[in-house]
C-alpha positions as CSV (number, residue, x, y, z in Angstrom):
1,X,-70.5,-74.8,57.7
2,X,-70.3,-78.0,55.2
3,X,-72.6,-80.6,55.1
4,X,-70.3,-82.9,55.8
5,X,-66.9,-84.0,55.9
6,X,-65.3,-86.7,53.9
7,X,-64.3,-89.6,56.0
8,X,-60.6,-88.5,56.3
9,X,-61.9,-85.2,57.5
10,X,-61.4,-82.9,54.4
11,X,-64.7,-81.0,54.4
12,X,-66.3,-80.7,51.1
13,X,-66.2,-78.4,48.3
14,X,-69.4,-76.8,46.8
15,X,-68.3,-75.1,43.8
16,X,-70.0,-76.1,40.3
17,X,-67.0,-77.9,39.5
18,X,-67.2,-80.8,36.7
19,X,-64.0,-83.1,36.5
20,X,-63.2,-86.1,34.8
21,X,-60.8,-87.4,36.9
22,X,-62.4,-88.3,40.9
23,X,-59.7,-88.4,43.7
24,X,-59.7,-91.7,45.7
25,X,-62.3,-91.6,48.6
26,X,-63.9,-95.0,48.2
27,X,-67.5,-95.4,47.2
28,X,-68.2,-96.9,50.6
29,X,-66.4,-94.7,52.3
30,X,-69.1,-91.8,51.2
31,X,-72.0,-94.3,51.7
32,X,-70.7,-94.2,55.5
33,X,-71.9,-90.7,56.0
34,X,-74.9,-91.3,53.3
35,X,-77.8,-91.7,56.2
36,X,-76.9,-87.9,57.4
37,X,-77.2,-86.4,53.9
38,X,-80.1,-88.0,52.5
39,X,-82.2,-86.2,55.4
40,X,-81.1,-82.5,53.3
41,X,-82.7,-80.4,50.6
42,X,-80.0,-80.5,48.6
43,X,-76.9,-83.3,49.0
44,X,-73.5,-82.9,47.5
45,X,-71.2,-86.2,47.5
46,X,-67.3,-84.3,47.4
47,X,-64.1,-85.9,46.0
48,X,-61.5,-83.2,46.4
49,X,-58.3,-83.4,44.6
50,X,-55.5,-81.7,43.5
51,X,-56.6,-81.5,40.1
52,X,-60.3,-80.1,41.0
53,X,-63.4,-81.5,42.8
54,X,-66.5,-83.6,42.1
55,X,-69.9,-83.2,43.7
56,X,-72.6,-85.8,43.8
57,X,-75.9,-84.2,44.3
58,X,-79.4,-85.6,46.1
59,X,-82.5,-84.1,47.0
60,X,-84.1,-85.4,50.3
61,X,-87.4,-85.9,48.5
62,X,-87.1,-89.1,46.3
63,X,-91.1,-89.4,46.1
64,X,-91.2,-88.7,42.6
65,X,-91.1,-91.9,40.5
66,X,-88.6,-91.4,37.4
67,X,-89.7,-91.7,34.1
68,X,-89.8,-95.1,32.6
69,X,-86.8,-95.7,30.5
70,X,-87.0,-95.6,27.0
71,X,-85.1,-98.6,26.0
72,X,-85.2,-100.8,29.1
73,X,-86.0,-104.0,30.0
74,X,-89.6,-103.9,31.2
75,X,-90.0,-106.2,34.7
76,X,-93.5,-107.4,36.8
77,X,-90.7,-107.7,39.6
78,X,-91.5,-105.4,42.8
79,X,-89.5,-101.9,43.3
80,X,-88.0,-101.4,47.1
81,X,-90.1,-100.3,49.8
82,X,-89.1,-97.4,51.7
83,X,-87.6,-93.9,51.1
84,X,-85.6,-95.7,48.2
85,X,-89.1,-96.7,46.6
86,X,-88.9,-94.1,44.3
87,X,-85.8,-95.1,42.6
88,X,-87.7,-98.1,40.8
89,X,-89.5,-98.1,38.0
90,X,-91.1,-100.6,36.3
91,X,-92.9,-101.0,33.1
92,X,-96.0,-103.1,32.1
93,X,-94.3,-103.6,28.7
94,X,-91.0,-102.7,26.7
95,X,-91.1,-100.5,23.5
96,X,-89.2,-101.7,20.6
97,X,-85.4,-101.5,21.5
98,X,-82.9,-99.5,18.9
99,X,-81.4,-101.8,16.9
100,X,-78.1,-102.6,17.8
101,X,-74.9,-100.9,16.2
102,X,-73.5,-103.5,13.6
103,X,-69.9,-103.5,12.1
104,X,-69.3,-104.1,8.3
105,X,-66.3,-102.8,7.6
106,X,-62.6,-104.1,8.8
107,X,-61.1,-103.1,12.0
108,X,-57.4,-102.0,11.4
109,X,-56.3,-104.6,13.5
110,X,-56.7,-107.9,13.5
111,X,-56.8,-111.5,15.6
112,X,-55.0,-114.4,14.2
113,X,-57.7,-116.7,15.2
114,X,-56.9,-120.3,16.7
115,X,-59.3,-122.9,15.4
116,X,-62.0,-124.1,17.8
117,X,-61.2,-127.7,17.5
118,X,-57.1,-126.8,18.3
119,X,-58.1,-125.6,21.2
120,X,-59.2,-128.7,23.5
121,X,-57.3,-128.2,26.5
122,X,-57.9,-130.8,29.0
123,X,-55.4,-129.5,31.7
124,X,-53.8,-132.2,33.7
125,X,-55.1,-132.5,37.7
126,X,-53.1,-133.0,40.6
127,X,-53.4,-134.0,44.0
128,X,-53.3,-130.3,45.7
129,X,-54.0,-127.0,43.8
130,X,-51.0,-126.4,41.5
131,X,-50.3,-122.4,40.3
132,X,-49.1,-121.6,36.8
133,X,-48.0,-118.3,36.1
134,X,-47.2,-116.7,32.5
135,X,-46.3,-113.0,31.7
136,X,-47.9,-112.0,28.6
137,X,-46.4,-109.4,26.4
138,X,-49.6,-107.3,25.3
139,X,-46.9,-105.1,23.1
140,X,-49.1,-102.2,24.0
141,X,-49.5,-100.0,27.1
142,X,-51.7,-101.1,30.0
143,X,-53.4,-99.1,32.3
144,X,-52.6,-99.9,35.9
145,X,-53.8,-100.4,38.6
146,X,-53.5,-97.0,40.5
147,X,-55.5,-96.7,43.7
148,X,-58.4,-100.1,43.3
149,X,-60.8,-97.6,43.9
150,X,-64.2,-98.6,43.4
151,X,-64.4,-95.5,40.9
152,X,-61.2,-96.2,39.5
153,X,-61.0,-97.9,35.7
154,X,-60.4,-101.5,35.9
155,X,-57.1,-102.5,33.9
156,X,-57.7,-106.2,33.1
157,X,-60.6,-108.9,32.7
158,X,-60.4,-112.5,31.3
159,X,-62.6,-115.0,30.0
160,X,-62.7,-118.9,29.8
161,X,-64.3,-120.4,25.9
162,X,-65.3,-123.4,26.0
163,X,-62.9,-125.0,24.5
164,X,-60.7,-124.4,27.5
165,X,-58.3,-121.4,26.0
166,X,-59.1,-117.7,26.6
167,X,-59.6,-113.7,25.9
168,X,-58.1,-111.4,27.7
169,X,-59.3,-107.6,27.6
170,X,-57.5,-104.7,28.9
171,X,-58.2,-101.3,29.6
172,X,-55.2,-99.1,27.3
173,X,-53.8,-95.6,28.1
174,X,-55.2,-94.3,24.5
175,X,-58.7,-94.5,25.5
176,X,-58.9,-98.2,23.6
177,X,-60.1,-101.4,25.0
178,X,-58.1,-104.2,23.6
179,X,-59.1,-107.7,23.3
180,X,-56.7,-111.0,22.7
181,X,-56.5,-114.6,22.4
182,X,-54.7,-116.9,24.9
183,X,-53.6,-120.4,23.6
184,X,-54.1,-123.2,26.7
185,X,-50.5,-122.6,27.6
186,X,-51.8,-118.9,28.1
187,X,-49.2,-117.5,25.5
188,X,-50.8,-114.4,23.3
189,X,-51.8,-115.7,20.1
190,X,-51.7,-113.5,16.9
191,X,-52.2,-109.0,17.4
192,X,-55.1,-108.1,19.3
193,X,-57.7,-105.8,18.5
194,X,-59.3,-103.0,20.1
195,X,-62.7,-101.3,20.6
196,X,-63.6,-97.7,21.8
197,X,-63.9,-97.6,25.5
198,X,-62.6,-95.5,28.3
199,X,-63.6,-98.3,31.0
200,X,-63.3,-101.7,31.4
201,X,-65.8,-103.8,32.9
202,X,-66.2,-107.6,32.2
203,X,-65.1,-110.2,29.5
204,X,-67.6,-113.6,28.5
205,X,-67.2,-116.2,25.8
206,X,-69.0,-118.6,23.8
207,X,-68.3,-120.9,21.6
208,X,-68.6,-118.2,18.5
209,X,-66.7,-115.2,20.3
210,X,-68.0,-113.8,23.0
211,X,-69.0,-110.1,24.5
212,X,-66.8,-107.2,26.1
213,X,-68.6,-104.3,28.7
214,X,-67.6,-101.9,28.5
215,X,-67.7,-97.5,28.9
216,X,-68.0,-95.0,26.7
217,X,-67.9,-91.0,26.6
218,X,-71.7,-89.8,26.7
219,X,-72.8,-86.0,26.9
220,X,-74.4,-84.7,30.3
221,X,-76.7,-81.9,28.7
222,X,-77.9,-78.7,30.9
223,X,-81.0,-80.4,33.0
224,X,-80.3,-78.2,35.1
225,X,-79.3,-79.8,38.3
226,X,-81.0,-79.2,41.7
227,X,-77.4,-77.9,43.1
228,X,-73.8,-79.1,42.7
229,X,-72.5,-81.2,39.6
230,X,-71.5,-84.3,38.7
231,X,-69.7,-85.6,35.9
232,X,-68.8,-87.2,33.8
233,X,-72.0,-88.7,31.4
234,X,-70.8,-91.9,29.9
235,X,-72.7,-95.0,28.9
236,X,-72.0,-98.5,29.1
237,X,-72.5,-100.8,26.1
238,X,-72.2,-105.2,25.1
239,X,-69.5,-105.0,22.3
240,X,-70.2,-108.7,20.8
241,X,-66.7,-110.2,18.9
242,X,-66.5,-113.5,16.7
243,X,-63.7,-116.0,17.2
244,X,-61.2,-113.8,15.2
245,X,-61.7,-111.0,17.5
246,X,-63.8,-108.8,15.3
247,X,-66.9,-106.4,16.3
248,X,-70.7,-108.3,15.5
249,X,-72.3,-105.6,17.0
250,X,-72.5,-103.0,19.7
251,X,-75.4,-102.5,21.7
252,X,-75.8,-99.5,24.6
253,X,-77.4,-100.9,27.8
254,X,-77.6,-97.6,29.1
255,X,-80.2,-94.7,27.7
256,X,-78.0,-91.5,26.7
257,X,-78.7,-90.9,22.6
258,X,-78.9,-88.0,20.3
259,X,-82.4,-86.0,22.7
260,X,-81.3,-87.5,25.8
261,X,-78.8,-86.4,28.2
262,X,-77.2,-87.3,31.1
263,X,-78.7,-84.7,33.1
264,X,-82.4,-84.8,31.5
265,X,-84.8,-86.8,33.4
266,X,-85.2,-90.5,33.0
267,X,-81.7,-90.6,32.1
268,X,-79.5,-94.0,32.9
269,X,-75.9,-93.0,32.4
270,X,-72.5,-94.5,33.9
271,X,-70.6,-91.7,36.2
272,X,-67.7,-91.4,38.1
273,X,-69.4,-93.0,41.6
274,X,-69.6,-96.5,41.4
275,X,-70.3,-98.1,38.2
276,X,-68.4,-100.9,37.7
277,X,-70.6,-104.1,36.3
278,X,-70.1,-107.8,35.3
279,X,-71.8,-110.5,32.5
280,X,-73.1,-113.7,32.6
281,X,-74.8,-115.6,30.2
282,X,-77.1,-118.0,30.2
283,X,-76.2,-119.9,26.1
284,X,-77.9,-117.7,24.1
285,X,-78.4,-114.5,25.9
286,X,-76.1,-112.1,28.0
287,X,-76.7,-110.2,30.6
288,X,-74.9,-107.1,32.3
289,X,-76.0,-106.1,35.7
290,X,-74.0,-102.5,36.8
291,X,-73.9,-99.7,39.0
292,X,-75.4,-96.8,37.3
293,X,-76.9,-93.5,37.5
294,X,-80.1,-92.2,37.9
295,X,-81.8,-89.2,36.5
296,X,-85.0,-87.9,38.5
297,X,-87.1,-84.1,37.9
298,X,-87.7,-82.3,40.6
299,X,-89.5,-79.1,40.0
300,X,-87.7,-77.1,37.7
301,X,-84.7,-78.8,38.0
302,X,-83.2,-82.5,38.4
303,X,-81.3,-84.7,41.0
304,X,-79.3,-87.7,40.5
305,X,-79.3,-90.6,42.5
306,X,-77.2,-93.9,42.2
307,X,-78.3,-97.7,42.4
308,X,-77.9,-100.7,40.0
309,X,-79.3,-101.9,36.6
310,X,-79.4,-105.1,34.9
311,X,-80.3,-105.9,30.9
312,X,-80.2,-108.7,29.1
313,X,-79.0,-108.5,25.3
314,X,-80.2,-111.3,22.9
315,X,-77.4,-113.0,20.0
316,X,-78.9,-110.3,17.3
317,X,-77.6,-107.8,19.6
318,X,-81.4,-106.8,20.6
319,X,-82.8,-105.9,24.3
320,X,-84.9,-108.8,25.3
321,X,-88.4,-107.0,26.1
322,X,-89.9,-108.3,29.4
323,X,-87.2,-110.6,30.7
324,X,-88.0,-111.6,34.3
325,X,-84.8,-111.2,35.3
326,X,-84.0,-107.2,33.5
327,X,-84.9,-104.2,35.9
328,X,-84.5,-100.7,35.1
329,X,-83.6,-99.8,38.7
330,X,-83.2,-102.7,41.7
331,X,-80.5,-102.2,44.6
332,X,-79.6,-98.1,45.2
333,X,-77.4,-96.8,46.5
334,X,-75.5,-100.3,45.3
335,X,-71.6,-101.3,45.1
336,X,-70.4,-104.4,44.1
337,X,-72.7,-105.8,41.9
338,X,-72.5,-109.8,40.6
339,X,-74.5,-112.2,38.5
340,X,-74.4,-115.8,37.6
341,X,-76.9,-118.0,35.2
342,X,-78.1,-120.5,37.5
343,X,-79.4,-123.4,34.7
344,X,-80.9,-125.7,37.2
345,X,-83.9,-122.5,38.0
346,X,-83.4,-120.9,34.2
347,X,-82.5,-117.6,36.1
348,X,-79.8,-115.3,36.5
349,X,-79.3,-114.5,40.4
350,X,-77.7,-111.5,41.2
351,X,-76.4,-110.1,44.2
352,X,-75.3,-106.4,45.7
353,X,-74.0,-104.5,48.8
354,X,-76.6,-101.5,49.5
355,X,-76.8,-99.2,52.2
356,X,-80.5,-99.7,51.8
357,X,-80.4,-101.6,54.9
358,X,-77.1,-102.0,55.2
359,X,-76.4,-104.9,54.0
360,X,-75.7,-107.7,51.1
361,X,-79.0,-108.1,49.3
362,X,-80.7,-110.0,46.2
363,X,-82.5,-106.9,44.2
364,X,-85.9,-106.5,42.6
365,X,-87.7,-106.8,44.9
366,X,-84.9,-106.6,47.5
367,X,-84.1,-109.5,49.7
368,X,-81.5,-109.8,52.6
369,X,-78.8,-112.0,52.3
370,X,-76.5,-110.9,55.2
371,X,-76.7,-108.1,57.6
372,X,-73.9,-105.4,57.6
373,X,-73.1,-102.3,58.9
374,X,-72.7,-98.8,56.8
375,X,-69.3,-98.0,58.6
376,X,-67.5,-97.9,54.6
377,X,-66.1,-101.6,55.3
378,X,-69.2,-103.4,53.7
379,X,-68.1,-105.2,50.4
380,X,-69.4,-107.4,48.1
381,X,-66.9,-110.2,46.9
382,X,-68.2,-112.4,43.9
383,X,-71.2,-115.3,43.2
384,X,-71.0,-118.4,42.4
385,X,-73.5,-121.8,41.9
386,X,-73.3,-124.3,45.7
387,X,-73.5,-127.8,44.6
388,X,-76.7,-127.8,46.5
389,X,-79.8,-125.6,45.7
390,X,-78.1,-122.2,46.1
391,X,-75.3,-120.2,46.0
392,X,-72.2,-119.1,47.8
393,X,-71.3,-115.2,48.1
394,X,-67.8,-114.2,49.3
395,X,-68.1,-110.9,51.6
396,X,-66.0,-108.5,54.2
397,X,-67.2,-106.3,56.8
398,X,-64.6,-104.8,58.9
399,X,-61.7,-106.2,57.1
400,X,-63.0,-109.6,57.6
401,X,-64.3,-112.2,54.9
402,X,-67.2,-114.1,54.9
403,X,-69.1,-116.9,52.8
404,X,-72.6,-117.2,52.8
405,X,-74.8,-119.7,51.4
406,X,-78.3,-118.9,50.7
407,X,-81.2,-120.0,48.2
408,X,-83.6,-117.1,47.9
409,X,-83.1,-114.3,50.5
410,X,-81.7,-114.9,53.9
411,X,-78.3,-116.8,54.3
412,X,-78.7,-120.5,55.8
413,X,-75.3,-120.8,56.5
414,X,-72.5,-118.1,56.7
415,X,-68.6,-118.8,57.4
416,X,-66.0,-116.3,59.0
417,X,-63.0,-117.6,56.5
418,X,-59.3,-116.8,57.5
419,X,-59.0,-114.0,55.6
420,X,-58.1,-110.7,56.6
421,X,-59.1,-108.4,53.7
422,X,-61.6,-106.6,52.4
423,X,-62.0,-107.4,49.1
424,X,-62.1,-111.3,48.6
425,X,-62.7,-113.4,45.2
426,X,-64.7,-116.3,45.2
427,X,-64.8,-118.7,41.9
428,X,-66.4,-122.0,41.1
429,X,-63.3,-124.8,40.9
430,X,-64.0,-127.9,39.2
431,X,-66.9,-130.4,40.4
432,X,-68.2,-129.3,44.1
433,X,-65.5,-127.2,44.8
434,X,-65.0,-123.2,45.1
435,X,-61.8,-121.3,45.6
436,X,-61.4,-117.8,47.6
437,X,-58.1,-116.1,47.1
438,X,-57.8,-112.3,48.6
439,X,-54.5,-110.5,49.0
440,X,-51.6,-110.6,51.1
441,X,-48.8,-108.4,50.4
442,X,-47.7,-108.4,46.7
443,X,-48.9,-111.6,46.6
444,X,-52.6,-113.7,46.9
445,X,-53.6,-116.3,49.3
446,X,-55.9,-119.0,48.5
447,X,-58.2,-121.9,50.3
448,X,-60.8,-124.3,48.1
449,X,-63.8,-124.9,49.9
450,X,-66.1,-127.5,49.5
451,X,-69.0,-125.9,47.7
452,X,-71.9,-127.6,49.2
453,X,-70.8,-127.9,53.1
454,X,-68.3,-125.0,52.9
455,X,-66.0,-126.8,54.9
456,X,-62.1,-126.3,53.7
457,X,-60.2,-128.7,51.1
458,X,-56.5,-128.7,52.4
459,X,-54.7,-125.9,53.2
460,X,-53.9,-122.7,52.2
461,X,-51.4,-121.9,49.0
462,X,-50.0,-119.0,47.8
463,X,-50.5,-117.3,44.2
464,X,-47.7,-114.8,42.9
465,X,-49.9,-112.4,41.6
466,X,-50.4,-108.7,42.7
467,X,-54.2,-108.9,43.7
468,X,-56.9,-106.2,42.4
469,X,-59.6,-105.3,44.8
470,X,-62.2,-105.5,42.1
471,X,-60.9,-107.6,39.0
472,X,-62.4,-111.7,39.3
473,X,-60.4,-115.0,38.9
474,X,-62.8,-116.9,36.2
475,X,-63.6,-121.1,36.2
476,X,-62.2,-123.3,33.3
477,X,-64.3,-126.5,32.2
478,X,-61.5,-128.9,32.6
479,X,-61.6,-127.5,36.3
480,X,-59.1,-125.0,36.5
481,X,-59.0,-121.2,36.9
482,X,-57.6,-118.1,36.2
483,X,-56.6,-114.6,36.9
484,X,-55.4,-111.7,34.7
485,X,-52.7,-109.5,37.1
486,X,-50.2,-106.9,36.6
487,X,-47.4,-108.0,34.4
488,X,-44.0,-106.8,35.4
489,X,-43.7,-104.1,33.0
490,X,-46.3,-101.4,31.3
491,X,-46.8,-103.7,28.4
492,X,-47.6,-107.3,29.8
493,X,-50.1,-108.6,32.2
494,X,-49.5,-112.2,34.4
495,X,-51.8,-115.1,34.3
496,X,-52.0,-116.6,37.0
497,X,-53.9,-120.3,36.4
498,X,-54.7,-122.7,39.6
499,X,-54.6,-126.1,37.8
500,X,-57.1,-128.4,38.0
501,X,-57.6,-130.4,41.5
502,X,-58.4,-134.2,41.8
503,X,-60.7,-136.1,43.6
């Protein structure tokens, strides 16, 4: 008899099988049967497709602390308490970090940059939330969006300078993340570039360039595992770019080098189950906060385990050692993770879905912020600042969409919105505003929200963009916003910008 039996029925595989390429059973949709498995000796996570099968193994005994990572953040935070406690690790103190991979030599392509000062935007408002959209010919392939799993690449990421133009990154079909430069009318300025990278994860900018996350191949080595396989062994990594487009430096926020492995123990590699991860930054440092795997001994062999890591990188490219905020390990098992710099506390607040109680919770040490249910319908949507002390987190459970406000743990106020979706995106807009926009059709709908009382602004509009369940609308100083979306050919990519709204 199987363990189990995927959520569709299909009972599991339990071959040795390694493939690169995971069929589309949800993340959450695995978590759902996660509280029966975790109870075995041995625990194998099945995608079965017709192109082969991939096993996520667990052993029921997680007592075993891992072994402090090598190049992490050390934290004074508290690890979980529980039968996840043995998933965090923290350090008293953080050994000298690598330093970061530089670039000296020219890229074959290159950005023809716009100067900062021609760049002063200063888009017009209007009484009610006005929607441009631009097609954008990239001139090179883009991968689409396929099923939106949550272990599925993501095909497109955008970021806001401060100036008030933008990058946009994009995840190629040649194993190439490309990077390029939007003018304030959103047109593509000049040839983009590209960086190795086999994922896409997030795109952030400064006012001298900005940072790309991204994934990487990595090796898995032997270990050996406990029982079943997983694959692949990839690592995620900051890939800092100047104002004309060009690599500073690359830094790995993951631990997988020459000795280590993704299958030797204390190893923090990116796999096919969730791993998808977001930036924020805070003026001079960034920080990338990810879903990522987890490497523990046990005996004579080792199991891997999932939850979430988050590491902030300084401007030289360097790990900061002992930021508060940095944790080797915080929410596990975790899926949709999300940060934001909150200035007015000096922190970054992050937030995740975990079946660790089922529910949306602040990590390190964890903190409930609303109450789910592990039936695979529990998603995290995105973060942003309240106008008050606090924050606002969009959410679904059942198909349904919430907004939570909360300050340090426990919601204070939670809205049931009017959308019907799963996967809705939240986004500062302009001064005491926010915006949620989730998808209807081939098409988004949208509502701004007052971001202190949560109370609506107007009424619903509509966005003509084809909606991704895990790609994030971004906020513009002169108040606007924006959203890279399928283009309407291979090669291009839409914009979709909500102008600015006035008081």
């Amino acid at each position: 008899m199987p363990l189990f039996s995927l959520p569709d029925g299909t009972p599991p595989v339990t071959g040795r099988q390694v493939v690169a390429n995971p069929a589309p059973v949800t993340f959450v949709e695995r978590l759902a049967v996660s509280r029966r498995w975790l109870f075995l000796s041995v625990v194998a996570v099945v995608i079965a497709s017709a192109v082969g099968v991939a096993v996520w193994t667990a052993s029921a005994d997680e007592t075993a602390a891992p072994v402090p990572d090598n190049t992490a953040v050390a934290h004074s935070g508290e690890c979980p308490t529980g039968p996840e406690s043995a998933k965090c690790a923290s350090t008293t103190s953080a050994p000298a970090s690598p330093s970061p991979t530089t670039t000296t030599a020219p890229p074959t392509t290159t950005v023809t940059s716009v100067p900062p000062a021609a760049a002063d935007c200063g888009r017009p408002a209007g009484a009610s939330p006005v929607v441009n959209v631009t097609d954008v010919n990239v001139g090179v392939p883009v991968t689409g969006y396929g099923r939106e799993g949550d272990t599925e690449p993501l095909p497109m990421a955008i970021a806001a300078t401060p100036l008030g133009d933008s990058w946009v990154a994009w995840l190629g079909t040649d194993s190439r993340v490309y990077l390029g430069k939007l003018d304030c009318a959103d047109r593509l300025v000049g040839t983009p570039t590209s960086f190795e990278g086999i994922d896409l994860q997030d795109v952030q900018a400064d006012r001298d360039g900005g940072v790309v996350l991204l994934t990487r191949r990595g090796e898995c080595h032997d270990g050996p595992l406990c029982g079943g396989a997983s694959s692949p062994c990839n690592t995620m990594w900051m890939i800092r770019f100047d104002n004309s487009g060009q690599q500073v430096w690359a830094r790995q926020v993951t631990n997988l080098d020459e000795r280590r492995g993704g299958y030797d123990d204390g190893a923090r590699f990116i796999w096919w189950y969730q791993h998808h991860g977001r930036l924020a930054f805070d003026g001079t440092n960034y920080a990338a906060y990810f879903g990522v795997a987890i490497t523990v001994r046990n005996g004579n062999c080792v199991d891997i385990h999932e939850g979430d890591r988050m590491q902030v990188v300084d401007a030289n490219g360097s790990l900061v050692p002992g930021h508060p905020d940095g944790f080797e390990v915080g929410c596990s098992h975790s899926w949709t993770a999300r940060v934001v710099w909150d200035p007015r506390t000096g922190h970054y607040v992050r937030v995740c879905a975990t079946d660790n109680g089922c529910r949306i919770a602040q990590p390190n040490p964890y903190r409930t912020v609303a109450a789910g249910t592990c039936d695979g319908t529990l998603f995290g949507g995105d973060l942003v600042l309240a106008s008050t002390p606090g924050y606002w987190t969009a959410w679904s459970q059942g198909g349904q969409a919430r907004l939570s406000h909360f300050t340090n743990g426990q919601a204070d106020n939670t809205i049931t919105t009017a959308a019907r979706s799963s996967h809705p995106h939240l986004v500062g807009y302009g001064t005491g505003r926010m915006l949620l926009a989730w998808e209807t059709g081939t098409s988004m709908a949208a509502q701004v929200y007052d971001a202190g009382s949560g109370k609506t602004v107007g009424s619903q509009f509509t966005i003509n963009a084809r909606d991704h369940d895990y790609q994030a609308f971004k906020a513009y100083a002169d108040g606007s916003v924006a959203y890279p979306a399928a283009g309407g050919n291979t090669t291009s990519i839409r914009i979709a910008r909500v102008m600015p709204l006035g008081s």
